[in-house]
C-alpha positions in Angstrom: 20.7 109.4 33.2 18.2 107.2 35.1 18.0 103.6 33.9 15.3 103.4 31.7 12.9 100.3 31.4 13.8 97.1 29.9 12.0 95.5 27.3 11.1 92.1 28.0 7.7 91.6 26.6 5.1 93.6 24.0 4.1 97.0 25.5 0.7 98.3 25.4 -0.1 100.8 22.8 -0.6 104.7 24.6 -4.2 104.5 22.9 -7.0 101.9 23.4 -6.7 100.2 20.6 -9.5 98.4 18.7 -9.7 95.5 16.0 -10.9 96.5 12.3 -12.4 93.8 9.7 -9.4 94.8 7.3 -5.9 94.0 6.1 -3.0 94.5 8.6 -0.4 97.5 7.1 1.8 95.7 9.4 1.6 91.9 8.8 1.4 90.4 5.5 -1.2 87.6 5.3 -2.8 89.1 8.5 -6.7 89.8 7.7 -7.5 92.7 10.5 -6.0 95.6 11.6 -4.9 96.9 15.1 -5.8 100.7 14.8 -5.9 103.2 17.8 -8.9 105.4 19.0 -8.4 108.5 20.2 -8.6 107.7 24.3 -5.4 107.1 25.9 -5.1 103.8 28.0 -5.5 104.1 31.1 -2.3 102.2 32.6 -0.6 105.3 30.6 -3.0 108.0 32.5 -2.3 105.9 35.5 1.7 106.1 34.9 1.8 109.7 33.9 3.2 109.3 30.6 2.7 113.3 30.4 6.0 113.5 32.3 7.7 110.3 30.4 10.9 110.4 28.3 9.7 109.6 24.9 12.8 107.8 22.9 12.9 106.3 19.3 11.2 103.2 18.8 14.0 100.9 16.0 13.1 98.7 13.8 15.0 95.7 14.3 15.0 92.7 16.7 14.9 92.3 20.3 17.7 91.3 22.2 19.1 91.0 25.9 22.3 90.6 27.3 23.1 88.5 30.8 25.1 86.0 32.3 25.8 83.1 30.8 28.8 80.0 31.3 30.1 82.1 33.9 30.3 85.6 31.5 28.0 88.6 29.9 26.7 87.0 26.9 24.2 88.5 24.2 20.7 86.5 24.2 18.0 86.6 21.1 14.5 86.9 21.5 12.4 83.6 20.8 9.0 83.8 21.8 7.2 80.2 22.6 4.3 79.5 20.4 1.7 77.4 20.2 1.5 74.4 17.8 -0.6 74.3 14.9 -4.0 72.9 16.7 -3.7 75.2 19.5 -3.4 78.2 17.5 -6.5 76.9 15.3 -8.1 76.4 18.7 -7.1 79.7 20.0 -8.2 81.9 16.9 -11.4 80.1 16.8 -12.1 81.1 19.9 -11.3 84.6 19.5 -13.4 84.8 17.0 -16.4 83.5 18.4 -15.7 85.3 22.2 -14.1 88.5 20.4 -10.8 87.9 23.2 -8.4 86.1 24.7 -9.7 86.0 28.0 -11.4 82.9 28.9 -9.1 80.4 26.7 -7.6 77.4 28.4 -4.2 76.7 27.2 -2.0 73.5 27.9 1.4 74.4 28.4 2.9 71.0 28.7 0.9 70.1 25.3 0.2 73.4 22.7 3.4 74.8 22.7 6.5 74.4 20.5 9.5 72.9 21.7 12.3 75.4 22.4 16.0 74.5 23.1 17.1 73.8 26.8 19.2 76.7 27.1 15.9 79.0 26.6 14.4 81.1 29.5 11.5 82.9 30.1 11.6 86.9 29.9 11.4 88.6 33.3 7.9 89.6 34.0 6.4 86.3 32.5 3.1 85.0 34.9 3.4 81.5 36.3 1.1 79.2 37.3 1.9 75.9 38.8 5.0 76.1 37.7 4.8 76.7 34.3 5.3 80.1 32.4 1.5 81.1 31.2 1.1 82.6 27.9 0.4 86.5 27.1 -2.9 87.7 25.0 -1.2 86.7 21.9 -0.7 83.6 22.9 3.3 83.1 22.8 5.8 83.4 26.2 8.6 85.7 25.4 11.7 84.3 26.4 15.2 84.4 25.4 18.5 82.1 23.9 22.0 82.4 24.0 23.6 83.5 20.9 26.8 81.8 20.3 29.5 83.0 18.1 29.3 80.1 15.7 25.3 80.7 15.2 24.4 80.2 12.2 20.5 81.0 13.2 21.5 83.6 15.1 25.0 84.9 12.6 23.6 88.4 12.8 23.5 88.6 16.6 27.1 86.9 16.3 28.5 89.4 14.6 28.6 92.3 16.9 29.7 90.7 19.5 33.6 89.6 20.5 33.0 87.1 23.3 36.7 86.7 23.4 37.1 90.5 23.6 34.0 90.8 25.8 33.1 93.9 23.8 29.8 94.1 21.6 29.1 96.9 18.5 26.9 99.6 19.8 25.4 102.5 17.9 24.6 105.1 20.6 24.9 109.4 20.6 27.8 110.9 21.2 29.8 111.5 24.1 31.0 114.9 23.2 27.8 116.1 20.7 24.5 114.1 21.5 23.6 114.9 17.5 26.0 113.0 16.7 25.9 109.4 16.4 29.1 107.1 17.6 29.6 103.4 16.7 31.7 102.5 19.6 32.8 98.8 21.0 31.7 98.6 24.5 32.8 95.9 27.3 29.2 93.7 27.6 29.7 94.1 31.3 28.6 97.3 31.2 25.3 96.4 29.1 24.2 93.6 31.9 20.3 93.0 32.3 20.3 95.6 29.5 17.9 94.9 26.5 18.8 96.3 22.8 17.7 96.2 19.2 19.6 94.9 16.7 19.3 96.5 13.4 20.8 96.3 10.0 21.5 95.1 6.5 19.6 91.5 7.1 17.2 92.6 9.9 13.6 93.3 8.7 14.1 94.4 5.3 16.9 97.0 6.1 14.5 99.9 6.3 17.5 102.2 7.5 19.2 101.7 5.1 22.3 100.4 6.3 25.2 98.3 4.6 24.6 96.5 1.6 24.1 93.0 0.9 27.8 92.2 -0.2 28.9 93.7 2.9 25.6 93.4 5.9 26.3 96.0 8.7 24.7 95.3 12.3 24.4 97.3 15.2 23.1 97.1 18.6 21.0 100.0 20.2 20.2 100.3 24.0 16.7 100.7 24.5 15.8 104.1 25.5 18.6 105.5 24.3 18.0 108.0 21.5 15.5 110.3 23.0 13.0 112.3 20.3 13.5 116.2 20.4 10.9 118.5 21.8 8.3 115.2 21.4 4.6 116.1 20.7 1.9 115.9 23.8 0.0 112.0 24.1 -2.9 113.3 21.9 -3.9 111.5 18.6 -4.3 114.3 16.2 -0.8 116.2 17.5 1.1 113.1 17.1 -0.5 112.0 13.7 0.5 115.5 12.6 4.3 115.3 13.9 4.5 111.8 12.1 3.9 113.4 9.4 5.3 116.6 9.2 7.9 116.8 11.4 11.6 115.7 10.4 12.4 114.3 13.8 8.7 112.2 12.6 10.8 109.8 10.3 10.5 107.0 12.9 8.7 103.6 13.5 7.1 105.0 16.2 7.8 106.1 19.9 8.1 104.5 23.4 7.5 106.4 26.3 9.9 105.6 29.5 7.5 106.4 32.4 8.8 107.4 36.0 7.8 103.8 37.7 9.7 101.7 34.7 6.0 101.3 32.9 6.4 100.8 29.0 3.9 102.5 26.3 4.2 102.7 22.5 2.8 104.0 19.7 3.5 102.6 16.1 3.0 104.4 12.8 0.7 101.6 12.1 -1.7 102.3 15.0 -2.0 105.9 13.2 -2.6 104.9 10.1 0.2 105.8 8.4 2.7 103.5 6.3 6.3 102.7 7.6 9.0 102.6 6.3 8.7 106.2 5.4 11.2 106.7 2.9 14.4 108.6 4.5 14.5 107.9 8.0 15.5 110.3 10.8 17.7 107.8 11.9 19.5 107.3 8.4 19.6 110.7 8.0 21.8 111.4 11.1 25.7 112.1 11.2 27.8 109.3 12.8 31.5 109.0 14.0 33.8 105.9 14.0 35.0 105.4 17.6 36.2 101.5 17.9 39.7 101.4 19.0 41.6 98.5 19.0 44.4 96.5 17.2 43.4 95.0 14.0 45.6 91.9 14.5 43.9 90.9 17.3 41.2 89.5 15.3 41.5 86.9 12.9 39.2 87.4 9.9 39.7 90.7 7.7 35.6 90.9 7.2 35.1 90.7 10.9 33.2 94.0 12.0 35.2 94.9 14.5 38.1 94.8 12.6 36.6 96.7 9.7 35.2 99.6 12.3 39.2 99.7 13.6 40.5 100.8 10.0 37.8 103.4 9.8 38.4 104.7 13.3 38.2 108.1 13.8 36.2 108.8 10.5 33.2 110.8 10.5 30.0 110.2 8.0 27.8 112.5 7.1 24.8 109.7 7.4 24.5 107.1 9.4 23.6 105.2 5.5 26.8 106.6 4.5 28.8 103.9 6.1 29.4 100.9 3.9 32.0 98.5 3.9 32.1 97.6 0.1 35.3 97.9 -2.3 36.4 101.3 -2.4 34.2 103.0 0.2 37.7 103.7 1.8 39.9 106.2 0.1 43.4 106.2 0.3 45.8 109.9 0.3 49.1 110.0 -1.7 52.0 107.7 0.8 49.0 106.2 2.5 50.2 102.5 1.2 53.7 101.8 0.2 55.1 98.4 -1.8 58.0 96.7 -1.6 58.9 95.0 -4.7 57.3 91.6 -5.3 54.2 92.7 -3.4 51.8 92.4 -5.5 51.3 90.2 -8.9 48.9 90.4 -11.5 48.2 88.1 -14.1 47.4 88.6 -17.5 43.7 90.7 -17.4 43.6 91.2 -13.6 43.6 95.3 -14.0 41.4 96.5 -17.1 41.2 100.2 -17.3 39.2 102.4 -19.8 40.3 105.7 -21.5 41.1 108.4 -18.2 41.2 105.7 -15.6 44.5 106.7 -15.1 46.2 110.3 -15.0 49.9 110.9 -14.9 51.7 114.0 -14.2 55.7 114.7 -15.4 57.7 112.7 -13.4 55.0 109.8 -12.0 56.3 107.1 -13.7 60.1 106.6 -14.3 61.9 104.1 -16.6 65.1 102.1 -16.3 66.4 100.2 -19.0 64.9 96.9 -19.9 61.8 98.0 -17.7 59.4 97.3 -20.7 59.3 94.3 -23.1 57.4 94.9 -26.3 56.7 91.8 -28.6 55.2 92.5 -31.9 51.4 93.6 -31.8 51.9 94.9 -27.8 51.4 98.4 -29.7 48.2 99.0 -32.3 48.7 102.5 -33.3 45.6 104.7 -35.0 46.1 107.6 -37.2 46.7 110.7 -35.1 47.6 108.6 -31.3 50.8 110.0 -31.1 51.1 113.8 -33.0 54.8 114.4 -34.0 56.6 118.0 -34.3 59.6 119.0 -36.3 62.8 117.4 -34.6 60.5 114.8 -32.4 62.4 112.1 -34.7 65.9 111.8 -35.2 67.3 108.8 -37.5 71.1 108.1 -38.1 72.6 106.0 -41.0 70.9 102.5 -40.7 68.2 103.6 -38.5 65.7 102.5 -41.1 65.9 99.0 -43.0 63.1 98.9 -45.7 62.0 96.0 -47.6 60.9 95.8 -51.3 57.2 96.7 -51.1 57.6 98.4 -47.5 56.5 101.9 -48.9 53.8 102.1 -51.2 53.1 105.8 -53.2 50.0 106.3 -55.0 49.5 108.9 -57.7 48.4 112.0 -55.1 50.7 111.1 -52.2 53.6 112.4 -53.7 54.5 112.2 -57.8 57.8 110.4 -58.0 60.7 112.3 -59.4 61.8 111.0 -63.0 64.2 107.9 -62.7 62.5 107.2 -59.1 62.3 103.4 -60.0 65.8 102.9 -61.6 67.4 104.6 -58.8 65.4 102.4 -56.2 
């Protein structure tokens, strides 16, 4: 497969798009709307998106992987914005001029401070030196992610700089339905740009992990292509959004021949996102992270969690959580040596058919079980007694005066009863 274009700043919508006096569906707080007419752009006419590879557009965050201390490293996306004044300033004159085009920024002066280790995205316009903002007014750029990021703990985790491997989600080697979560080497991702998505990654809308246990993965751009995609025409794709089951996506990106980048969001259409059960969600995925699980050295580390469910296939994509008891355990699967595990008093409560026993599960030597008076609270008719299920011998029984009561209807007392007691 050809290597498709990398993402390194915000790609022009396949439609001319236009600005309505209305409340983004997108961005919360956000007073207009980006919606698309009907006429495609013309730098997609003038790429041929006809004959482009349309692929999923995810729902998570941008990210980029290059060199960095002398080895791959995984970078986050951190765009440079401008300061409060300069974004007053630049709105205002938006506004008033109805662009962008026209507006004098200071770079030195308007924009944020970013940490030294940030870069500029490839593809960024200088002028006199100095990276020159885009028609939003930020300069996309990237940072290192390192592994004890606490900003950045999401990126962290699916990557093993030690290991040099990172967590991709990708289709299958063997059945491109199929999803595999496989640990790659980040050498072979170099100058690569993916999307992270996951439990803790723009409000989950895949569905994935849980918030006891978050679940990350990282998705090459371009990489899951849509099935028999609809032609670049308005109505056709509002209609496959919509109706289609392959439609369940944020949107789609078109890969054109000479590395040019168009999208199209659900948004632009008019229609809401997320969309209830995604397509992605929705799509059977198999374990395929080898490794040894001693090598790493926390038990919650992905990595290490993916190696014990090596192998295993999930119906859904959603289907893989890593909460208590999503792993289930055959007869023989775990064995204990005596003294293995302790419980205190209350550690294990079970309720009435927690537990099922068959003849011969649980055997008995003497002095196994301690009982001290009350361990046993017996109700009338918990343990139902045949003919012969009791056998007493002489002394068996010691009765006290006032031990056994009889009342008139239990049982009339032969005559003499009392003397002879």
């Amino acid at each position: 497969m050809r290597r498709l274009g990398s993402v390194q700043r915000k790609m022009t919508c396949v439609f001319v798009t236009e600005v309505t006096e209305e409340p983004s569906r997108k961005r919360d707080g956000q007073q207009f709307q980006v919606a698309a007419t009907e006429t495609v752009h013309p730098i997609a006419l003038e790429a041929n998106v006809g004959c482009a590879l349309a692929t999923e557009k995810l729902d998570g965050t941008c990210c980029y992987v290059t060199e960095y201390k002398g080895r791959p490293y995984l970078w986050a996306r951190l765009d440079r914005k401008p300061n409060k004044q300069a974004e007053k300033r630049f709105r205002k004159y938006q506004q008033s001029h109805r662009t962008f085009k026209g507006f004098k920024w200071n770079v030195e002066e308007d924009f944020k401070a970013v940490p030294e280790t940030w870069i500029p995205a490839h593809g960024v316009r200088h002028h006199g030196g100095l990276p020159v903002p885009d028609e939003h007014g930020h300069i996309p750029g990237w940072v290192p992610v390192e592994s004890d990021s606490r900003q950045y703990c999401w990126h962290a985790a699916v990557v093993d700089y030690e290991a040099g491997a990172a967590l991709l989600l990708r289709p299958g080697a063997g059945d491109p339905d199929v999803l595999e979560i496989a640990s790659v080497p980040l050498e072979e991702l170099l100058e690569q740009t993916l999307e992270l998505i996951g439990t803790n990654i723009n409000g989950n809308p895949y569905g994935l992990g849980s918030r006891k246990r978050p679940v990350h993965y990282l998705v090459s751009h371009g990489s899951l292509p849509i099935p028999d995609p609809p032609p670049v025409d308005f109505q056709q794709l509002r209609s496959w959004f919509q109706q289609r089951p392959a439609g369940g996506v944020e949107g789609i990106v078109w890969h054109c021949q000479d590395g040019t980048l168009v999208k199209v969001h659900r948004h632009h259409l008019g229609l809401p996102w997320p969309c209830g059960g995604t397509q992605l969600g929705g799509r059977a995925v198999l374990v395929q992270v080898d490794g040894v699980v001693e090598e790493y050295d926390s038990s919650r580390d992905l990595f290490t969690c993916f190696c014990r469910l090596n192998r295993r296939r999930f119906p859904r994509l959603q289907d893989v959580r890593l909460d208590p008891g999503d792993v289930r355990l055959d007869r023989g699967d775990v064995r204990l040596v005596r003294g293995d595990v302790r419980l205190d008093r209350g550690d294990v409560r079970l309720d009435r058919g927690d537990v099922r026993l068959d003849p011969g599960d649980v055997r008995l030597d003497p002095g196994d079980v301690r009982l001290d008076r009350g361990d046993v609270r017996l109700d009338r008719g918990d343990v139902p007694l045949d003919p012969g299920d009791v056998r007493l011998d002489r002394g068996d029984v010691h009765l006290d005066r006032g031990d056994v009561r009889l009342d008139r209807g239990d049982g009339t007392p032969p005559a003499g009863f009392h003397k002879r007691w």
